[in-house]
Every structure is written in C-alpha cells, then in structure tokens.
N, C-alpha and C positions, 0 to 999 in steps of 0.2 A: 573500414570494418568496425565492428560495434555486434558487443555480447551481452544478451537478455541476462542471462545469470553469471556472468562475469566472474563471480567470486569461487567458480569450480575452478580455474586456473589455477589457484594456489594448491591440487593436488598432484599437479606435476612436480612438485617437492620430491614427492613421495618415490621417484623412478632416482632416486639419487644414489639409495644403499642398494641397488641392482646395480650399477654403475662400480662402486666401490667392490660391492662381491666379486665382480665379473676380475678385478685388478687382482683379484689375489688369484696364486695358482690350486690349478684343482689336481688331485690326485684320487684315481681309483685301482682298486686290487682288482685284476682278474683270473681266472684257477690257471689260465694259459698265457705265456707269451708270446706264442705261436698265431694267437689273432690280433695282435697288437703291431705285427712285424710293418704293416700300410699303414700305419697311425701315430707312430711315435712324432713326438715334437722336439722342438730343440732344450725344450724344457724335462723333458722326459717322463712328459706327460700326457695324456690322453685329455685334449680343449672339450668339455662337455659342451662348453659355452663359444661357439665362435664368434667374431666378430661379426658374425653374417647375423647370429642368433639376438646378441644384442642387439645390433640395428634393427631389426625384425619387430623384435620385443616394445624398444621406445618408441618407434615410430606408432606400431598399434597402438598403446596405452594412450599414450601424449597425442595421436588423433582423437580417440574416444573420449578423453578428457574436454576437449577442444568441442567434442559435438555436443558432448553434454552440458558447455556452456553458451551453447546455441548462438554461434554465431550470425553473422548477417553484411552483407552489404548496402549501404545506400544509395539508390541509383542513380537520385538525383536531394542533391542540396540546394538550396534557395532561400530569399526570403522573400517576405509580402510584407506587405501594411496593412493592417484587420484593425479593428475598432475595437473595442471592448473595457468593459467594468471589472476593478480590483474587489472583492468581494471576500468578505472571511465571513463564515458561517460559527456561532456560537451555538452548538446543539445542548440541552440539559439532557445527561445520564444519570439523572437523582432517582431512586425508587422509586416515586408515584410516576415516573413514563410507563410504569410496565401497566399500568393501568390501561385495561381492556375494554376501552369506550370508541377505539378506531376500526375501520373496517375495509380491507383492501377485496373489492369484489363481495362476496359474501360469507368472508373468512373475517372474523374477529382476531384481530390481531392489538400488537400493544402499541401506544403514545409514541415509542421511539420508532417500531418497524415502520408504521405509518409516516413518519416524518423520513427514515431513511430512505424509501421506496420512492415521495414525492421530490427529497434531493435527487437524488438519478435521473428521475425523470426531468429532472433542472437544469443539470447543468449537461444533460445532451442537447441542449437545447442552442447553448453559450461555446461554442468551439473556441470562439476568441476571448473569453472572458477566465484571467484568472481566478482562480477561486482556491480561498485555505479552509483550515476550520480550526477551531478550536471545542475541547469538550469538558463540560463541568456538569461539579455536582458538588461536592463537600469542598475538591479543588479544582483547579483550573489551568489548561495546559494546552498550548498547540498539538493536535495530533496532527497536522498537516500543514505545513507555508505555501503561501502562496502558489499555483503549480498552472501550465496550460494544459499538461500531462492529466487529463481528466481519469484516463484508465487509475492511473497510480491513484490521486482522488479515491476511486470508488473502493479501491481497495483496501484504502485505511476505513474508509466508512463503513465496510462490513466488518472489521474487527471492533467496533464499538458496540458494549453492551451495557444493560443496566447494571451501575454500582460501579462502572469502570473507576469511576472518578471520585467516589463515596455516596454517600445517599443523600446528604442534605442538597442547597441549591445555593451556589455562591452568586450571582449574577453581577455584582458588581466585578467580583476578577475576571470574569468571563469577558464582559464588556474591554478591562484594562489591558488581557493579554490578546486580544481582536485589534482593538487599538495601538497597541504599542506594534506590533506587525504589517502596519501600513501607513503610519505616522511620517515614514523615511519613503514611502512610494510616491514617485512621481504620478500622477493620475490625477485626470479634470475630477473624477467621482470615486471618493470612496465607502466603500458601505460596509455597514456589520450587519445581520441580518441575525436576532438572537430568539431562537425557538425554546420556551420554556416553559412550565405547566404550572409550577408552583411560588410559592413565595420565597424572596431571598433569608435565610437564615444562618447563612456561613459566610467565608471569606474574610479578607482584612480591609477592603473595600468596599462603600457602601454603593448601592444602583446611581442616586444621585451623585456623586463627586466622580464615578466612572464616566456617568456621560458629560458633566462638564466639562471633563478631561479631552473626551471625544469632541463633543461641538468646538472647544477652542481649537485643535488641529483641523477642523474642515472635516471632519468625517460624519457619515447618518446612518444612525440604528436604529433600525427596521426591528420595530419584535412584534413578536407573535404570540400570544397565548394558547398554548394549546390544551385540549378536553370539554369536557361537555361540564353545563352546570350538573348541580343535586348530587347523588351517592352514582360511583361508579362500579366497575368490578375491577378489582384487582389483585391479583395472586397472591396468595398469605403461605409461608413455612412455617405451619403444625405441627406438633409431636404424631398427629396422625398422617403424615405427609402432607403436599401442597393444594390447595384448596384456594376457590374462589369467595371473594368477601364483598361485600357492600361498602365504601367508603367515602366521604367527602372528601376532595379534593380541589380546591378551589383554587384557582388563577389569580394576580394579585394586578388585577386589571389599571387601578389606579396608577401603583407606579411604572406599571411597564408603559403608558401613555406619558407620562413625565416624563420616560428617558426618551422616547420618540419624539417629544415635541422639545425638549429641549436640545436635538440635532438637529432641528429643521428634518426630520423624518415621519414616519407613522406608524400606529399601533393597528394591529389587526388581530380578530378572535377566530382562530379556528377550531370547528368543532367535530369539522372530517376532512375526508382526505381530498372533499372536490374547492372546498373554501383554502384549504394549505395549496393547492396547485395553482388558482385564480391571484392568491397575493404572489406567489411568484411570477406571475405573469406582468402585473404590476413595474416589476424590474424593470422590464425591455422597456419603458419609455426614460428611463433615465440617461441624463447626458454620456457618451459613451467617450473614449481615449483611442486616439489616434496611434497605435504601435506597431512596428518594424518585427516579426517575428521570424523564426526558419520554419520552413517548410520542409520538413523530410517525412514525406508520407509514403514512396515507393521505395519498397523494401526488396530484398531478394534473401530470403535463408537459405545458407549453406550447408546448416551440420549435415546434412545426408550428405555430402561429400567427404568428412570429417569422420563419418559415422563407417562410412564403406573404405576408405583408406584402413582406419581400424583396423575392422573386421578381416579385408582381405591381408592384412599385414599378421596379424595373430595366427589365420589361418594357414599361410604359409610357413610359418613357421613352424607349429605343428606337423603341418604335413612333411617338411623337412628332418625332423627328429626323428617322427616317427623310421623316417625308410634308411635314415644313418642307423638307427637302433637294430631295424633288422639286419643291415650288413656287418652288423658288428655281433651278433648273435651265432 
C-alpha cells in the first residue's frame, strides 16, 4: 500500500483527547429519577458515551483520515532495463526572462514561460531519462535532483518564477551546483543543459572555471541563449502601475560558446519557441545508460473505501444517539 499525501496520517493524533475524554466519568442532572430507573450504571452514572459510541467515532474519523491521504495499492511491482541520460537542466530566473519576445501559439508570453512549456514538452518525451534542475539568477540552487518521477518534475517547474532566485544572472554557480549533482552519478553521459538570456554578473564562480570544473569530471554543457537580438518588450513597475518598455537585452554569446566547447558540448541561439524544441531534439542522439528501474505503473486507489467506511461509521453513530435520546426523553 502507498499514500499520495501521506503526511494527512499525522492527524490521527488528534482522536487521542476523545480517547482520554471518554476515561473519565460523565455525570448528568435529570429533573427525574424515575427515567433513569433502565440506565443506571455501576458507576451511577448515565455513559453518554458508550464504548459502542467511541468505537463508531474512531473508526469513522481515522477511515476519513485514511481517505483523505489517498491511499492505493500496487498491482504489480517489477523492474526493467530502459536506457536513458542523466540530465540537470540550469533554467536563468533573472529579470530580463520576463522579457516578452517569445510566443506560444499566438500569445506573447515571456523568456521563462516559453522555455517552461518547451521543457514539458521535453521531457514527455524521455520516460527513462533522469532529469533535475537547478535555478538561478543572483543565486543558484537545486529546485529539483535528479528524479524519473517526471510528474513531481513538472511540478516544481510550475512553481518557478521570475526573481525566484534574485534578478542578476550567476552562470557560473549554475553550472557548479548542475555539476556538483552528477559528478557522483554513475552514467556513460552526463549533461547540463543551461538556458539563459543574459550575461553573467553575480555569483562566487566565474562561467569559465565552472566549466573547467565540468569537462574535468566528464560532463557536457549544452547552453542556450535565449531572445531575440535589438530592443525587446519587457514589463516595467511604474509609479503609474506596470507597463511595457522597449529594452536591450543582449545574450553573451561568446562565452556561453567557451563553456560548450570546452565540455566537448555545444552552444545554440534560440529565438523561439520552434528553434528551443529542435536543440532539444538534438538530445536523443546522445549516447544513452543502460539502467535497471521498477516498474509500478498499475495502480488501484482505495480511499473510496476508506471514504465510505467513514462515512457509514459517523452515520451510524448518529443514528444510534439520536433514537437513545428519544428513549430517554
């Protein structure tokens, strides 16, 4: 068995001070003794709470608990042997991504959506192929290791936005924390594939000494320059609110070619979103890794069983109070 959200279990804690309640004894006044004469206990009390009530009680909560951590079983477990490339993606979340020079369909959108939309469309592509990412801008930081779990992937990748990282554009830490996350992987091929608009102007790491660092361990960074030459449009906050502007923006083409060629890699300019999908394609002829993975792709969810245990266990319990209340009326 195995639960998508797992971490709701920890509210069956919460059924513990019902448990304790239940130990102590209850006492209630009634105007008469006279309807108490069928109910006295050996306590000489009137059990609001029977043990029938409690068990009713926990079993409902602590199933609904249970559904609502969505449980599941796996039908079948397995493994295979799949091919595939270790791969950390270095995306730039510097301010000038938000630059409005890309266009998905005929929707202008910005430097980073464009590049998010064409990862997606990437690594649906790679079932067997690892893939992390790291994201920078002023800093530089794994949002993601290594994963085959591509769903989980895509979900950090929609929580990336511009400035996540700060606004300048570190590239060379980009490069060293890409690297330092595959340096220890076993794999014929490692790659960093780093998509970035601007020039390096942050970090403690220079572009060059990053990728020397990279080619000595066997690894190849792939980068990409992304935007269009000349003035682009990019969003500006005005004291009049936020507005479109005209801006240079320039790609620092030279040395993103120096870090690709000194991996045994290559540099590519992209200036839409059909030339960014083309260098990814480029990928599949790379030597691939021979690896042993599990296989558990047939699932069966349960909580609707979890969910209806609940439910009929609350409801009977109600329904039991209520018709003890009227005979005690």
């Amino acid at each position: 068995m195995y639960f998508e959200h797992g971490y709701y279990l920890i509210l069956i804690l919460l059924t513990i001070p019902v448990v304790i309640y239940y130990l102590k004894p209850v006492r209630v006044k009634f105007s008469s003794t006279f309807k108490l004469r069928d109910y006295s206990t050996s306590r000489g009390v009137v059990a609001l709470i029977s043990p029938l009530d409690l068990l009713l009680f926990l079993v409902g909560v602590v199933s609904l608990i249970v559904a609502l951590a969505r449980p599941g079983i796996a039908d079948k477990e397995s493994k295979k042997v799949a091919e595939g490339i270790d791969i950390m993606l270095g995306v730039d979340a510097s301010g000038s991504m938000a630059a409005l020079d890309f266009k998905i369909g005929t929707e202008h959108v910005s430097r980073l959506d464009a590049v998010k939309s064409v990862i997606k469309n990437f690594i649906l592509e790679r079932p067997n192929d690892r893939i992390g990412m790291v994201v920078f801008g002023t800093n530089a930081y794994t949002q993601i290791p290594l994963t085959l779990d591509h769903n989980v992937f895509n979900m950090f990748l929609d929580r990336v936005e511009i400035g996540i990282a700060g606004d300048s554009t570190a590239v060379g830490d980009a490069i060293a924390v890409a690297t330092n996350r595959l340096k220890d992987v076993e794999s014929k091929t490692k790659v960093v594939i780093l998509l970035t608009d601007g020039v390096s102007n942050a970090g403690t790491l220079s572009p060059k000494a990053a990728a020397s660092a990279a080619a000595g361990l066997g690894i190849r960074v792939y980068t990409i320059g992304i935007g269009q030459q000349g003035p682009v449009p990019i969003p500006q906050d005005t004291v009049f609110g936020k507005r479109i502007v005209q801006a240079e923006l320039p790609v620092d083409e030279a040395s993103l070619k120096e870090i690709a060629a000194k991996t045994d890699a290559k540099f590519f300019k992209a200036s839409d979103t059909t030339s960014l999908q083309e260098i990814y394609d480029l990928i599949d002829k790379l030597e691939k890794t021979r690896m042993e993975i599990n296989d558990n792709k047939r699932y069966t969810d349960i909580f609707d069983v979890f969910l209806l245990i609940g439910l009929s266990s609350l409801l009977l319990l109600a329904v039991f109070n209520i018709t003890r209340f009227k005979r005690l009326a």
